[in-house]
N, C-alpha and C positions, 0 to 999 in steps of 0.2 A: 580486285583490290590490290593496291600497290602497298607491299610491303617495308616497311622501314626496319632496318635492321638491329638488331639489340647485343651489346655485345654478353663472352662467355669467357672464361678463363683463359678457354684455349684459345683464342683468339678468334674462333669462327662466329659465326651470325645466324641468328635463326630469326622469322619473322616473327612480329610484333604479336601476331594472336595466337603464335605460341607461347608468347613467354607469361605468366600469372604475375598477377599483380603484388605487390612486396604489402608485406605485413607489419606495418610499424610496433615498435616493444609495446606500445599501449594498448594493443587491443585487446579486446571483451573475449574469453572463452569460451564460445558455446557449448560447454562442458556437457550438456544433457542431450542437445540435438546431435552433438559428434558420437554420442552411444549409442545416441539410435541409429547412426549411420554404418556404426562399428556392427550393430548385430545387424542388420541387412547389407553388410556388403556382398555379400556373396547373390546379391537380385542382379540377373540381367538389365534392371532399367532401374534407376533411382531417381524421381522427380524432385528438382525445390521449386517450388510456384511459388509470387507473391508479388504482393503491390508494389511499386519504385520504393527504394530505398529502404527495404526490408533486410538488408544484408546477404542478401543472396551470395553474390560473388565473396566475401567476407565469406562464407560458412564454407562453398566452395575453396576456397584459399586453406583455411583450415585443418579442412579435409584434408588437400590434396598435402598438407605439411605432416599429418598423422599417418599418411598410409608411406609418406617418405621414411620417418619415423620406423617404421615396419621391415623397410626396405623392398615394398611395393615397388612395379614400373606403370608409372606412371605418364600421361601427356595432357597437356592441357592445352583447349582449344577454345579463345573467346570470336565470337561472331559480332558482323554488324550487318548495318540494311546491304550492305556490297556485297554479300555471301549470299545473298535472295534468289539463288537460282540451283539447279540442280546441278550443271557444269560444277562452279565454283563450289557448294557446299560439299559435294562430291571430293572434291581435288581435296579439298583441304582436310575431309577427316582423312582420306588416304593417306597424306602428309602426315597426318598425327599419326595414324600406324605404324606409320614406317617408321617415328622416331620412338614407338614402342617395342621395335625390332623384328615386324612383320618385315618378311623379304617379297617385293609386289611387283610385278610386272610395271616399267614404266607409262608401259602406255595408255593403262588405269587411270592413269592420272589425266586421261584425255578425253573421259568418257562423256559420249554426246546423248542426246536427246534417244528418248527409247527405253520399251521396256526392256527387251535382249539385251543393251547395254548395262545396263544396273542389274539383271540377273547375272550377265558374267562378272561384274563385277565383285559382285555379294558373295559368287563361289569360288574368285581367289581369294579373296578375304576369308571365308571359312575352311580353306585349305591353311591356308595358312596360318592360322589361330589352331587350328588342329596341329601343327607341329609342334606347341606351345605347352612347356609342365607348369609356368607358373599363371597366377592371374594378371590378366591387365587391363586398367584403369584408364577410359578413357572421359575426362571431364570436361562439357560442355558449356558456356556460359552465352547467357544474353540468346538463349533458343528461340524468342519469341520475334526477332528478326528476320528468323526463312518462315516467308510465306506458302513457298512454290510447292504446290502439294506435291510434285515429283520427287523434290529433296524429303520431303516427308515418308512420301515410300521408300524410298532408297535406306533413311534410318530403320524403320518398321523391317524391312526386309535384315538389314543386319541385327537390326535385334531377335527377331523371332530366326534367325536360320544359324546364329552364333553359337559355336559349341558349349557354350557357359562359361567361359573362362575369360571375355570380353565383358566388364561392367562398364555401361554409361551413366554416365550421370547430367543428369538436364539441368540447366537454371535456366527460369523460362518467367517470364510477367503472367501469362494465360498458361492455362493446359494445353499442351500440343495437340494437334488432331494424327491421333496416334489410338491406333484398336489393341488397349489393353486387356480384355474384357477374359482371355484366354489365360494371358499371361498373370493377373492377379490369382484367378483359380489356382494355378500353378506356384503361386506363392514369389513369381520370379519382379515382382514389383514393388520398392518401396517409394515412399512416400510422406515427403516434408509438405506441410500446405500455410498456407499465409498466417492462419491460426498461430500455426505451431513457431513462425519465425522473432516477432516482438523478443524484444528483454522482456525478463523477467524482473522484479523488485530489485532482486540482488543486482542481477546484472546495471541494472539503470543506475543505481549506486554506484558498482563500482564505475562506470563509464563516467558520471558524474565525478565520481575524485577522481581519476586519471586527469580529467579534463580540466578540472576547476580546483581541485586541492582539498583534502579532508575539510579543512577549515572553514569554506565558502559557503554550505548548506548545511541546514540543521536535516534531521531526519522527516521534521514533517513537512518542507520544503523538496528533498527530495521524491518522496510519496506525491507531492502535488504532483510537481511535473510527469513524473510517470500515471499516475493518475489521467494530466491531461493527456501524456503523449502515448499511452496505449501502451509504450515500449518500443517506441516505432524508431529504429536507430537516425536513418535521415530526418526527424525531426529533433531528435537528442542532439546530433549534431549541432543543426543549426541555432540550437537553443543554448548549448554549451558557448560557441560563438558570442551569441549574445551578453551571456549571465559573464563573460570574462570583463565586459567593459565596466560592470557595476563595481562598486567596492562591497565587500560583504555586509555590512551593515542596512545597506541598502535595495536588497533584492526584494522582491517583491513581485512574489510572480501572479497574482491576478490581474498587477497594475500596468505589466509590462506591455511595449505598443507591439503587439505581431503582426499588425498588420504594415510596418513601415520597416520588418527584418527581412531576412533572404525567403523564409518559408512562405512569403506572398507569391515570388517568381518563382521557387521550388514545384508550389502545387500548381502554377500556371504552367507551368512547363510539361512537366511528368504526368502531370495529373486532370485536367483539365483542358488541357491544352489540344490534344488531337480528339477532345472529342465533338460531334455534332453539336449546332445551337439549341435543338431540340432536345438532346439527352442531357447536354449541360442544365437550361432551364429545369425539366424535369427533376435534377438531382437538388436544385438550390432551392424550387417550392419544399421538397419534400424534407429538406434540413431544419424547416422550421417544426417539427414532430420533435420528438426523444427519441420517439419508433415511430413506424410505420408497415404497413402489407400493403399487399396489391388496390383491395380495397377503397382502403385510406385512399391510396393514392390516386388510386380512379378518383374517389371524392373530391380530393385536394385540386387534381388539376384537368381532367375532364378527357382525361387520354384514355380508350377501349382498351390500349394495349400497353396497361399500366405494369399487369404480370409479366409479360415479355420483355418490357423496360429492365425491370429490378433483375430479370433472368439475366439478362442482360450484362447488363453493370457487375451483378456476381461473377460470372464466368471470365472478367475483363478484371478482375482482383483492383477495383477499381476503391480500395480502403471500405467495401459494405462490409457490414460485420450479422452475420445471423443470429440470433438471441436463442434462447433455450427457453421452449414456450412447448407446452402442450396442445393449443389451439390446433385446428385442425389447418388452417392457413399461414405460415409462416411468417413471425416480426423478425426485422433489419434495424440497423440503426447505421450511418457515418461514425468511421473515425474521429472522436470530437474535434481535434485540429481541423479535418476538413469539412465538418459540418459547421465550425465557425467561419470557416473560409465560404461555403457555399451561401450559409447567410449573409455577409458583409456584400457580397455580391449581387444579393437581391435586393439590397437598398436601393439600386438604381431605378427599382421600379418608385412609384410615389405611395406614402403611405398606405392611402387606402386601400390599394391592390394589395399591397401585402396584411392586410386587417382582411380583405376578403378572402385569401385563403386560409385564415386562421376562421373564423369564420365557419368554412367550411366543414374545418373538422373540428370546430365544437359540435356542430350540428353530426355527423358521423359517428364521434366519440358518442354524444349522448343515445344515440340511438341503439347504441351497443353496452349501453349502461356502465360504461368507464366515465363514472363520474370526477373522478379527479383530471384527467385529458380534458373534461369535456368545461369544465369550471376555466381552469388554465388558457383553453384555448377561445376561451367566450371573453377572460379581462383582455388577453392578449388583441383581443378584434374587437376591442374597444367594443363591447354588446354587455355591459354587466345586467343589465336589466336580464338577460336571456341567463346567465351565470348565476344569478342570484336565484332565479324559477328552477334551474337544477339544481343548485344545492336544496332550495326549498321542499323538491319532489323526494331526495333522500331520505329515507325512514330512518329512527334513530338504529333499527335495527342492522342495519348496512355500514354505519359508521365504522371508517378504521382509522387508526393512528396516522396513517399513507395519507392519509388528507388534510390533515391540519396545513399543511406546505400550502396547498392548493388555497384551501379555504382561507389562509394567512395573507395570502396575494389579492384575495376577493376584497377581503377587509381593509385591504390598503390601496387598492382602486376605487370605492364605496365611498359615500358620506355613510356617516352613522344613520343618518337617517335614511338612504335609500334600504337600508337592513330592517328598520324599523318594522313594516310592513310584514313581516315575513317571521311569526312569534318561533318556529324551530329554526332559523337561521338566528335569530336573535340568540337565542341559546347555548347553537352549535358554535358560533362565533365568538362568543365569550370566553366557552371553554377553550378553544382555539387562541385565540389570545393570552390566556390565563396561563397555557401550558407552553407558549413562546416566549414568554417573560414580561408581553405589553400588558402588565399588571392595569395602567392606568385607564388604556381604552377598555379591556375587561370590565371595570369597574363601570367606566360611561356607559357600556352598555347595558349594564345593571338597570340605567333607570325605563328600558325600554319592555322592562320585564311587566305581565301583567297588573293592572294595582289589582283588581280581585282574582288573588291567587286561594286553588285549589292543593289539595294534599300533591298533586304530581307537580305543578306548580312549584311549590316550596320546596320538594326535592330537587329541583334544578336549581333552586337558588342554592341551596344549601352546597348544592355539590359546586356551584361554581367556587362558593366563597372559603371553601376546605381547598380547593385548584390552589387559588390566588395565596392561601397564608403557605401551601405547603412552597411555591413557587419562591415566596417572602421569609422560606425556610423556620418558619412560625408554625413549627408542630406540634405545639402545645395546644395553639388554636386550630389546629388542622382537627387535631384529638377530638376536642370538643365538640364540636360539629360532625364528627363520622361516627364519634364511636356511642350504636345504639340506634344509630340512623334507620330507620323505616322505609323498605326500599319498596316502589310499586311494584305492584305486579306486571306492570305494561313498561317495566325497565328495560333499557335494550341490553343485551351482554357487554355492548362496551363501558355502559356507564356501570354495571354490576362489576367490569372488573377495574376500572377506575375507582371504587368505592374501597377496593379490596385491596387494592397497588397502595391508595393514600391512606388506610386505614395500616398496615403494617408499617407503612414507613413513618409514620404518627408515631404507632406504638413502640416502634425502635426510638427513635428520638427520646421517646420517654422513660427509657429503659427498662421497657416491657417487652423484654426479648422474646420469652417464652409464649408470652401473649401472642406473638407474632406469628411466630413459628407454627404456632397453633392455627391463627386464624388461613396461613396458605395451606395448612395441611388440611384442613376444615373442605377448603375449597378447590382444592388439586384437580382432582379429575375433571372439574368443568372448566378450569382453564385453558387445556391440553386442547385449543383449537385452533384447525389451520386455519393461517393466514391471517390473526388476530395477533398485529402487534400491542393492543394493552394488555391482554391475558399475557402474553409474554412479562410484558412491565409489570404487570401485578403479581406473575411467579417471580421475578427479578426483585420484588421485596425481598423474598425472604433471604437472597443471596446479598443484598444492601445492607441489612440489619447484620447478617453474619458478618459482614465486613467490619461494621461498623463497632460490632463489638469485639475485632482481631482476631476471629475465624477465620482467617484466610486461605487456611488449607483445605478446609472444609467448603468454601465459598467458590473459589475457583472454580470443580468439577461442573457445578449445577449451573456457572455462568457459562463454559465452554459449550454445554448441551444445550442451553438455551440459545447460544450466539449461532449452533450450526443450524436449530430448527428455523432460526431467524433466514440464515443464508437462503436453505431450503425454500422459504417462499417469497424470498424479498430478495434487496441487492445488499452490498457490503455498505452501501450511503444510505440504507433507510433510516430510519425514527431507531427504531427500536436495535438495529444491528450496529449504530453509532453510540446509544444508551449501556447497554449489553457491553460495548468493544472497551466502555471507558472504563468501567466496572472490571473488565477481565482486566486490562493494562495496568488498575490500580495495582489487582492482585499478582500480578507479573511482577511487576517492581517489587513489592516487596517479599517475593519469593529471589529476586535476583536475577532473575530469567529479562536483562535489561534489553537485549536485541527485539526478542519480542513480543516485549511489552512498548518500545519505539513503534516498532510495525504496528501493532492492535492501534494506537492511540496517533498515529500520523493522521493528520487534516480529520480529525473529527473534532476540533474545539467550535468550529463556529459554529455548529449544528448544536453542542455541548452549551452553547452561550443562551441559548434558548431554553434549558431543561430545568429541573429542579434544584433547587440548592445543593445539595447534595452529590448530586452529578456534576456539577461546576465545581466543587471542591478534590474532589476524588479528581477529577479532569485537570486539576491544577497543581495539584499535590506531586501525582506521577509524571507531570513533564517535569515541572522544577526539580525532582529530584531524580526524574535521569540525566537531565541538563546538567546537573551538580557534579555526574560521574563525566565530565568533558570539561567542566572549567567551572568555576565559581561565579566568570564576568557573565557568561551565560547564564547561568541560573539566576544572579541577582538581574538579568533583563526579564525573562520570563518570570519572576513576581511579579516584579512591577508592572509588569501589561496585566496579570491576572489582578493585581491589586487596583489597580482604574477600572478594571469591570466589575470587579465586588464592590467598589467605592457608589459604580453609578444605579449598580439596582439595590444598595441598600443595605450588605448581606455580610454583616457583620462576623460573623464564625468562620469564615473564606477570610476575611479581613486576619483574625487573629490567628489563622494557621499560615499563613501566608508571611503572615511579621514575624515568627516563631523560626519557620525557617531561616527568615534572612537572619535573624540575631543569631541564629547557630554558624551562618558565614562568616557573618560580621565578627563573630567568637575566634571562629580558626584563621582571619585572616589579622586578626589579633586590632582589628577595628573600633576603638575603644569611646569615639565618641560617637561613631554611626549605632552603633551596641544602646549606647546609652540614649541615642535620638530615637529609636526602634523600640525600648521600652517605655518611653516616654508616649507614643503613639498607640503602643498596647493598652496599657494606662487610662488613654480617653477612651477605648472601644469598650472598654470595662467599666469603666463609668456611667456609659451609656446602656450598659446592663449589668447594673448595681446587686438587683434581685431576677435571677435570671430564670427559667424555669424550662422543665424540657431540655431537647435538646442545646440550647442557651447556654447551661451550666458547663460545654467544653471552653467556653473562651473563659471561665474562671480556671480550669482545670494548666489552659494554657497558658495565663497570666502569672500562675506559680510557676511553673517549671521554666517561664523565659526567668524569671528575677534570680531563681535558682541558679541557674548557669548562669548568669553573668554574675552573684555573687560567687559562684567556684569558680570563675573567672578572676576576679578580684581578690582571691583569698579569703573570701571571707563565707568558713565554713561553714560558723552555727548561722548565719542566717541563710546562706545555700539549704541547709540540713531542713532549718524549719520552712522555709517556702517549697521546698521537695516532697515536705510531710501533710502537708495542707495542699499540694494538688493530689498526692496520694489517697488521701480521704475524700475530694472528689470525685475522684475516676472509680475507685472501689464502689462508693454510691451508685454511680453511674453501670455499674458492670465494663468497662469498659480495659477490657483484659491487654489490650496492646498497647495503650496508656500505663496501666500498671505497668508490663516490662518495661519502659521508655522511664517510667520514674522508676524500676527496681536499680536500673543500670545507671541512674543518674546520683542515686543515693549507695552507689557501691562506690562511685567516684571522688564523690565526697566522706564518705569516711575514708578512705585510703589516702585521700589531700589533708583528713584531721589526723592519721594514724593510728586509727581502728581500722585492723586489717580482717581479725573477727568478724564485724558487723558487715565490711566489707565482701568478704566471702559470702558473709549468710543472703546479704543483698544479688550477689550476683549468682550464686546457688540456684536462687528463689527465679529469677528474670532466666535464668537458661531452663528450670522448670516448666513454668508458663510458657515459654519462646518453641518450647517442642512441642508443645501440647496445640499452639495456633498456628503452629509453620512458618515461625516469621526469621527474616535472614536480613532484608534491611536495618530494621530497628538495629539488629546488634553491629552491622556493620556503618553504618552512618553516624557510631556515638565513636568514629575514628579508632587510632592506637591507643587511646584508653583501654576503651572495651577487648582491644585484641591484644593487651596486656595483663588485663583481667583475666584474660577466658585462659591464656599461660601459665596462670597462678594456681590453678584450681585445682583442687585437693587429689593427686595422682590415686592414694589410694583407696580413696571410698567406691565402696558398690555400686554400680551403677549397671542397668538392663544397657542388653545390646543394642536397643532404638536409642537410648541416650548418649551411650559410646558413638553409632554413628552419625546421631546430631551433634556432637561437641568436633567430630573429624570432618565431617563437612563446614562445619563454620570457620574451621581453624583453616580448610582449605580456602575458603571464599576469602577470609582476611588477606590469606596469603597472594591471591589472585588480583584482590580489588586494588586500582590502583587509586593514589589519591585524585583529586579535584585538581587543574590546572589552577594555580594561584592567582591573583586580580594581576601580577606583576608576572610576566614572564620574563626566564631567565635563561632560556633555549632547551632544544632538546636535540638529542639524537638518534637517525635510526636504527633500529635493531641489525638492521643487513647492512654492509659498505658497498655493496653490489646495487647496479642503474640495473633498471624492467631490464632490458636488454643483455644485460651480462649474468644474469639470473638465466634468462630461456636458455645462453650459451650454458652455461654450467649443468644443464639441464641433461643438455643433450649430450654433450660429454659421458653424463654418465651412463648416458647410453652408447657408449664406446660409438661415436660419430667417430669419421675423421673429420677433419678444415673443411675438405670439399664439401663433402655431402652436406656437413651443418652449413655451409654458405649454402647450396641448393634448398635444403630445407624452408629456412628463412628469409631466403631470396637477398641477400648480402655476397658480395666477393669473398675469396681466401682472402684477400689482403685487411680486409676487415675483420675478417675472424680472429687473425691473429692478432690485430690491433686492440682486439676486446683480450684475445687471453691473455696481452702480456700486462692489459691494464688488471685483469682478477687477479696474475700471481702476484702483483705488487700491493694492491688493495689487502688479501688476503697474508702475505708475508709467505708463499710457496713458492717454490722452482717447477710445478710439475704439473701435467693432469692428476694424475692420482691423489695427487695432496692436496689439490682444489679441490677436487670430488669428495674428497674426505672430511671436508671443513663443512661442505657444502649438507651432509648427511648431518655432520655432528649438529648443526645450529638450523635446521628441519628444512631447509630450502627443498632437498629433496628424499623422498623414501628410502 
């Protein structure tokens, strides 16, 4: 390989695949994988495997700037196809030693074909590393380019004969063929694997603002994309690329064409590209699965040597990903990116052929009684008649929540009438409907229900038509209908705990708390069943009602234990762990805990858009008002999207909590005819339920408390006073304890705007009472610097227990923390540091007494640049010095 030369301070030249590639100030800190590299460095052989564009060399770069950092000696050596021989790869780690200060016989560097040759070689090199007090680091990149098994032994030989004081490190696509089997016993091997390389959340994020700017993506936008992209950095890339052309308002990442971006030629190239037509094909049928095994895939495409294929593919870190299954045969699935990409590719076949492998593993799947695969892949191969005969054959005993999806898809490939035929598919698919929000076809298929109905008979109706009002958020009629209900004996557990899910949450509605409470404690221990997402939902009652009545504190714990036994037998996107996640997020937000209450509730609304009233509410609640803590212009877009989908099923109490916030925007951006448009709109939704009953009675509760604030708005106290005292005897009625603080705190405001400071006190007394006793920390801080001028006022000297003292010191801190809402009018801002990424890492290292040179070595930038940067920080900063940089740099947290 012909060297091109790269220049150095001193003016000399060193070849191209010595020099490591520069690290631009934006990049991702592998913060976690560089600790792990920290406590195994001391291993003779340190592997990174992983698929193209996993950051290999990135991680490697990293490293090699942390162990500079140390004041490690270090060398770095990248590879390509021209080093494929034992001559050359020989010569060139040689070369690397020497510029680790190995003194080597030149003529090493000549070494030819032979084993004698590579054994003398290997023992001046182990002389010569025996001179040696310190360690040294020699890092390898792009390993998976020597073939030559001779250069393989020639490594093998200096690993295993190295006094221990030589570490390599691999970056390699595949696992070398290298006999570690000794050397793990010995503990002298570590080990990064494909798994372990992806971003993490955080990391996708922050790569995401580097790339695209705070402002670009909401949080459940950036969850999408790492969702889609695994974390997989070269597809971050290419996707950041992309998302720069949109303007923000317009991204939209389902709708985005990937197929016409770089990541079409990306995975042709890297990924696809060198491999046979045979194991291409194979990969593209078997993308049409979620999963698949050997099996499968013998079914699917008719290859003997369908295990050897996937053995295959895995060892070739070809984006397989292994699943975590107890079966005794091992499930895979594709990287999604490239399992979209291996499907778009099989359309060149003609429909039918590809309906005949689906096809095939309906018929597979059902054989193995995965009935949801086997439903799925029977509409997908256009065979519903065969799809509908398996759902058919499902007992009601079998049913789980995991299939309504499936079953949902049957229904919408189906005439109503091909269902007909089939009196437990008629059933199952109602309820199925009912619980997706297709209230209407639910109902059509009512008429298909027997006319001479039996006592089990009218249980299924009953049960359907208690689904459809709870779905219609009509718990008064849900009540009626469950509560007393007569359950057969030949009932399956799913529908016993469906009975018991919508019977508590009836009785919450109704403000039969206790009632409630009772009836899951009633039935606790027969809920407690794996792998039963509605006995989940039906213990997730009794944490709904707690919510519902501003137990928050209390509600939280028993939602976290539920959501992990969910994890436990499902994924993070099932039914019940997107139910569960919306439920904890509510209670996240209003605990304050807002980062992860973002994460819990990213990209589950659409899933949320199908659930029960309830759960759409709570789902729309917690984003708009985390939305509210980033801008105002935000949060008033996210109502109005949730207020077009309360508009289109119907669902009036979404309606009026939804109006309620925006008048509270519309209040502080001092909005005074949208204020007045907003309660005018209230107004009709309360009209429309004059005499409300049930859970119904919050949109009166909420109609007083919007006309309140906007008369404290207006000045206009005693009718504030009396519309604040008239939802107050609502919400009381209702038990409804987080309401009552929301009105104590709202009637503490308005006496102290009439000049009753008195009543004022006693009000906000009362609201920090009840506020400790639910855990709540929003309510007090979203009623703004009123409220945190109140909570200042409060009587220094009275008694109070040490739980209240450090409830009153945590709120005062949260006030002091929360910043406000970004205005509909921005008027600029600033940031906290005057220092660029780049002049941050420089001040960094400073204060780890660098000199020029080495921080230019580290970073991979000139002296002349370094200086270029300090004399921009001492003027930024207003110092003459390092030390007085460093010392600015400590005081205002940049560094430790």
């Amino acid at each position: 390989m012909e060297s091109h030369p790269a220049s150095t301070e001193a003016g000399t030249t060193v070849p191209d695949c010595f020099v490591p590639p520069r690290i631009g100030s934006r990049y991702i800190p592998r913060t976690d994988l560089l600790k792990k590299l920290w406590r195994d460095r001391h291993a003779k052989l340190t592997l990174v495997t992983g698929s193209p564009g996993f950051g290999k060399t990135s991680l490697l770069a990293q490293w090699r700037q942390e162990l500079m950092k140390q004041g490690s000696r270090i060398c770095w050596l990248s590879l390509s196809i021209d080093e494929d021989g034992l001559a050359s790869f020989a010569a060139h780690c040689l070369a690397a030693l020497e510029q680790l200060g190995l003194q080597l016989d030149e003529d090493l560097l000549l070494i030819s074909e032979g084993t004698g040759q590579i054994d003398r070689a290997i023992a001046a090199i182990v002389n010569a590393l025996a001179t040696q007090d310190e360690d040294l680091y020699l890092l390898i990149d792009d390993y998976h380019c020597i073939q030559d098994p001779r250069a393989h032994q020639f490594l093998q030989k200096l690993i295993d004969h190295n006094p221990g004081n030589l570490h390599v490190t691999l970056a390699s696509r595949a696992m070398p063929p290298l006999s570690l089997a000794k050397l793990r016993v010995m503990g002298q091997v570590a080990e990064i694997e494909c798994a372990d390389l992806p971003f993490s959340l955080t990391e996708t994020r922050s790569f995401l603002r580097h790339s695209l700017g705070s402002a670009k993506l909401s949080a459940s936008q950036s969850m999408e994309i790492h969702d889609l992209t695994n974390g997989w950095p070269a597809s971050l890339q290419l996707l950041s690329i992309m998302l720069k052309q949109k303007p923000a308002g317009e991204i939209d990442i389902a709708q985005m064409d990937w197929e016409s971006s770089d990541l079409h030629s990306y995975l042709t190239k890297e990924v696809v590209g060198s491999l046979s037509p045979d194991v291409a094909e194979f990969m593209e049928i078997l993308s049409l699965c979620r999963r698949f095994n050997a099996s499968l895939a013998y079914a699917m495409t008719g290859r003997g040597d369908a295990e050897a294929m996937i053995a295959r593919i895995e060892q070739d870190n070809l984006l397989l990903v292994r699943d975590e299954s107890n079966d005794h045969e091992p499930w895979f699935h594709f990287h999604p990116m490239l399992n979209d990409f291996l499907k778009a590719r099989l359309t060149r076949h003609p429909a039918a052929v590809i309906q005949g492998f689906h096809r095939h593993a309906s018929r597979w799947f059902d054989a193995h009684d995965m009935v949801v695969e086997a439903i799925g892949h029977a509409a997908q191969g256009d065979d519903p008649a065969f799809a509908a005969s398996v759902a058919q054959r499902v007992t009601p005993d079998m049913w789980r929540l995991s299939q309504m999806g499936a079953l949902h898809r049957l229904v919408n490939a189906l005439p109503l009438s091909a269902i007909a035929p089939y009196p437990k598919l008629v059933y199952f698919c109602s309820i199925t409907l009912a619980f997706v929000g297709a209230s209407a076809q639910a109902a059509a298929l009512d008429a298909y229900f027997p006319e001479q109905q039996d006592a089990t008979d009218r249980f299924h109706r009953t049960l359907l038509q208690a689904t459809i009002a709870l779905r219609r958020d009509d718990t008064d009629r849900a009540l009626g209908l469950v509560d007393g209900l007569a359950v057969p004996e030949e009932a399956s557990s799913f529908e016993r705990h469906l009975i018991i899910g919508a019977q508590t949450i009836a009785l919450a509605g109704a403000a039969r708390f206790d009632e409630a409470y009772a009836l899951v404690d009633r039935y606790e221990a027969q809920l407690h069943e794996p792998h039963d997402g509605m006995a989940l939902m039906a213990l997730d009652g009794r944490a709904m009602a707690l919510l519902l009545q501003g137990r928050v504190a209390e509600a939280l714990p028993l939602l976290e234990d539920l959501y992990r036994h969910s994890l436990t037998h499902d994924r993070r996107r099932s039914a019940s762990a997107d139910l569960l996640g919306v439920n904890i997020a509510y209670a996240l937000c209003e605990l304050n805990r807002l980062d992860e209450a973002r994460d819990m509730l990213a990209n589950r609304q659409q899933n949320i858009q199908r659930a029960f009233a309830q759960f759409m509410i709570f789902a729309s609640l917690a984003e708009a008002r985390l939305e509210r803590r980033l801008s105002n212009k935000g949060a008033l877009a996210v109502v109005e999207t949730h207020l077009e989908t309360f508009r289109s099923f119907g669902l009036d109490r979404g309606i009026a909590n939804l109006l309620l916030l925006r008048l509270e925007i519309e209040i502080e951006e001092r909005s005074t005819n949208a204020a007045r448009a907003t309660i005018r709109q209230l107004s009709e939704v309360q009209k429309r339920n004059a005499n409300p009953k049930g859970i119904f009675a919050e949109i009166g509760i909420i109609g007083h408390c919007a006309r309140a604030r906007l008369a404290l708005f207006d000045q206009h106290i005693d009718a504030a006073r009396d519309e604040a005292d008239a939802a107050w005897t609502l919400a009381e009625a209702m038990d409804h304890r987080r309401w009552l603080v929301t009105l104590d705190l709202l009637q503490a405001r308005i006496a102290e705007a009439g000049g009753d400071l008195d009543r004022s006190q006693e009000h906000f007394e009362r609201a920090l009472f009840r506020g400790q006793s639910l855990g709540l920390v929003r309510t007090f801080l979203d009623e703004g610097q009123a409220a945190a001028r109140l909570l200042g006022k409060i009587e220094p000297t009275r008694k109070r227990d040490t739980d209240t003292i450090a409830y009153i010191e945590m709120l005062l801190s949260a006030f002091e923390h929360d910043q406000p809402a970004a205005p509909l009018v921005q008027t600029g801002s600033e940031d906290a540091s005057p220092l660029s990424p780049r002049e941050e890492e420089i001040i960094r290292l400073l204060a780890a007494n660098m000199s020029n040179k080495r921080i230019a070595s580290t970073i991979g930038i000139s002296i002349e640049t370094v200086k270029w940067n300090l004399k921009n920080i001492f003027q930024k900063l207003g110092v003459s010095s390092r030390y007085h940089a460093v010392t600015w740099a400590r005081r205002h947290g940049l560094i430790d």
